[in-house]
C-alpha positions in Angstrom: 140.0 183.1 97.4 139.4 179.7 99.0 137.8 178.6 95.7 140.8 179.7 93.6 142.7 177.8 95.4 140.6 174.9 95.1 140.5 175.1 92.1 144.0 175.6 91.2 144.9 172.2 93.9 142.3 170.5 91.4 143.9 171.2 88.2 147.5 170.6 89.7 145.9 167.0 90.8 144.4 166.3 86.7 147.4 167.0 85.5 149.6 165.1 87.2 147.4 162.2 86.7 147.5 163.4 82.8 151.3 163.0 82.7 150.9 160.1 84.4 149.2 158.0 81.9 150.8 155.7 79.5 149.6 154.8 76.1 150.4 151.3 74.1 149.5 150.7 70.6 148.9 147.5 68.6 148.1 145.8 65.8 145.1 143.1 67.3 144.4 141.8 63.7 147.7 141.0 63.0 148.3 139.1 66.1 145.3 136.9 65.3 146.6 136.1 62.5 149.8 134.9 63.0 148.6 133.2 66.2 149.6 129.3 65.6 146.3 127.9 65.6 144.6 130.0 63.2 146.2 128.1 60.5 144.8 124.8 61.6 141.4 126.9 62.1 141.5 128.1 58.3 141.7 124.9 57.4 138.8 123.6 58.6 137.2 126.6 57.4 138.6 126.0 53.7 138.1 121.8 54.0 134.6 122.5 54.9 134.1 125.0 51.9 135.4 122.9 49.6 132.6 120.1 50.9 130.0 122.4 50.0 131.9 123.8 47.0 131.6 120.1 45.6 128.0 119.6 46.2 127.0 123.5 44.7 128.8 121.8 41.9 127.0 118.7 41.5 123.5 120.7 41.9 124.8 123.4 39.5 125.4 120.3 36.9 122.2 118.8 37.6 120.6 122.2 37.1 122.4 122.9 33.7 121.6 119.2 32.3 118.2 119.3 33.1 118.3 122.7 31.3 119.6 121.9 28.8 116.8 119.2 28.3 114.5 121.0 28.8 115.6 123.6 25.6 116.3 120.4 24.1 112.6 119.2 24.0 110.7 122.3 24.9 108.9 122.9 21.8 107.9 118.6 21.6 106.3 118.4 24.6 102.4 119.6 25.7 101.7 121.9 27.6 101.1 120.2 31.2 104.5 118.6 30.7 106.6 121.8 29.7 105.0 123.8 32.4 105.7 121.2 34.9 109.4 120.6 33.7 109.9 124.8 34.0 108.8 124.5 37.7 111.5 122.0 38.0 113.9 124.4 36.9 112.4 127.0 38.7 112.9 124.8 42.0 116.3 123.4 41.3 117.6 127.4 40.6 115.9 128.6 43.6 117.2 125.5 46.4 120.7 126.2 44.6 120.2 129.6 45.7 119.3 128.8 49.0 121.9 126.3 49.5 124.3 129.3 48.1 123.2 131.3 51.8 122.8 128.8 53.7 126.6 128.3 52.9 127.5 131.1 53.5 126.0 131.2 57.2 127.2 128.2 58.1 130.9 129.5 57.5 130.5 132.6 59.1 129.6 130.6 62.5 131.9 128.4 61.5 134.8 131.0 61.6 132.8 132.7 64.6 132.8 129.7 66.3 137.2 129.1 66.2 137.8 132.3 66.1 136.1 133.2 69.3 138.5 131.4 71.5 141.4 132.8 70.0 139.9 136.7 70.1 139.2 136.0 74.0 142.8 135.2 74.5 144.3 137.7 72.7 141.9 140.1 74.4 143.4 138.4 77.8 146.7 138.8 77.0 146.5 142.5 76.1 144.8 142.6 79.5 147.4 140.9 81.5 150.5 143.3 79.7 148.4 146.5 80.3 148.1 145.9 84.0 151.7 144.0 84.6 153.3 147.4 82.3 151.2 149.9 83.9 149.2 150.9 80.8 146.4 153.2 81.3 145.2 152.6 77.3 146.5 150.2 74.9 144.6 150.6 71.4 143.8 148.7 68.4 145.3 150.4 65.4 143.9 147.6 63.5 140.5 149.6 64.0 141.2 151.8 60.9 141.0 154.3 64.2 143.6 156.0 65.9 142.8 157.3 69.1 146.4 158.3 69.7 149.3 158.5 67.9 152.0 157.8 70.3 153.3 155.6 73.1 154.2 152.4 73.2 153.9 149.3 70.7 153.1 146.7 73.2 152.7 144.0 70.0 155.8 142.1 71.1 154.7 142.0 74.6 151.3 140.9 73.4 153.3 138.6 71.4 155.6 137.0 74.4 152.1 136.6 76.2 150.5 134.5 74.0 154.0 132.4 73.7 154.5 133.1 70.3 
């Protein structure tokens, strides 16, 4: 009987803790983007593309004229020389190519690299409205997963935080 009751005092106890939860909701990838310096973070992101966007350009130019050379007097030169001007090409194509991932790495730190501040005080924010509101879960719907459908939207509060 003892254990029944135990049992029953234990379940009581879960439940009211159950009841007592509250749930928050929001958006985190919308509230990075319209935080106020994002913008100026893009563009850096875009001036700096368009640097490399000029130079891929220039190679790609270099690349095609000496091709285009090359087709040009292909058939007019020996051997040695033909085979040596094909390695060329072979060279210029493959640093282009190179230069094309290395691009691409460089922008993803890049982005990493401002975005990181702005994640960590978004993350801070949601942090500091969850404990001042009493929030036992606030999740992302920005996830593509939705844990709960209910509560509270705490975007605005988020929102107010960050001073936006």
């Amino acid at each position: 009987m003892k254990h029944i009751f135990l049992l029953a005092v234990l379940a009581s106890a879960s439940l009211t803790d159950a009841v007592a939860q509250k749930f928050g909701h929001l958006d985190a990838q919308e509230i990075l983007l319209t935080l106020p310096e994002r913008a100026e973070a893009q563009a850096s992101i875009e001036s700096a593309a368009g640097e490399y966007e000029s130079e891929v350009t220039r190679m790609q130019g270099e690349l095609e004229t000496k091709f285009a050379d090359y087709q040009a007097k292909a058939q007019t030169w020996p051997d040695a020389i033909r085979q040596q001007k094909e390695r060329e090409l072979q060279q210029l194509d493959q640093g282009l190519q190179e230069f094309g991932a290395t691009i691409q790495n460089d922008l993803a730190q890049m982005e990493q690299q401002l975005l990181a501040p702005m994640i960590e005080r978004v993350r801070k924010a949601i942090e500091e409205v969850g404990a001042q509101h009493g929030f036992t879960y606030i999740f992302d719907t920005s996830t593509g997963v939705t844990l709960y459908n209910g509560g509270e939207d705490v975007s605005s509060l988020v929102k107010t935080k960050l001073g936006m």
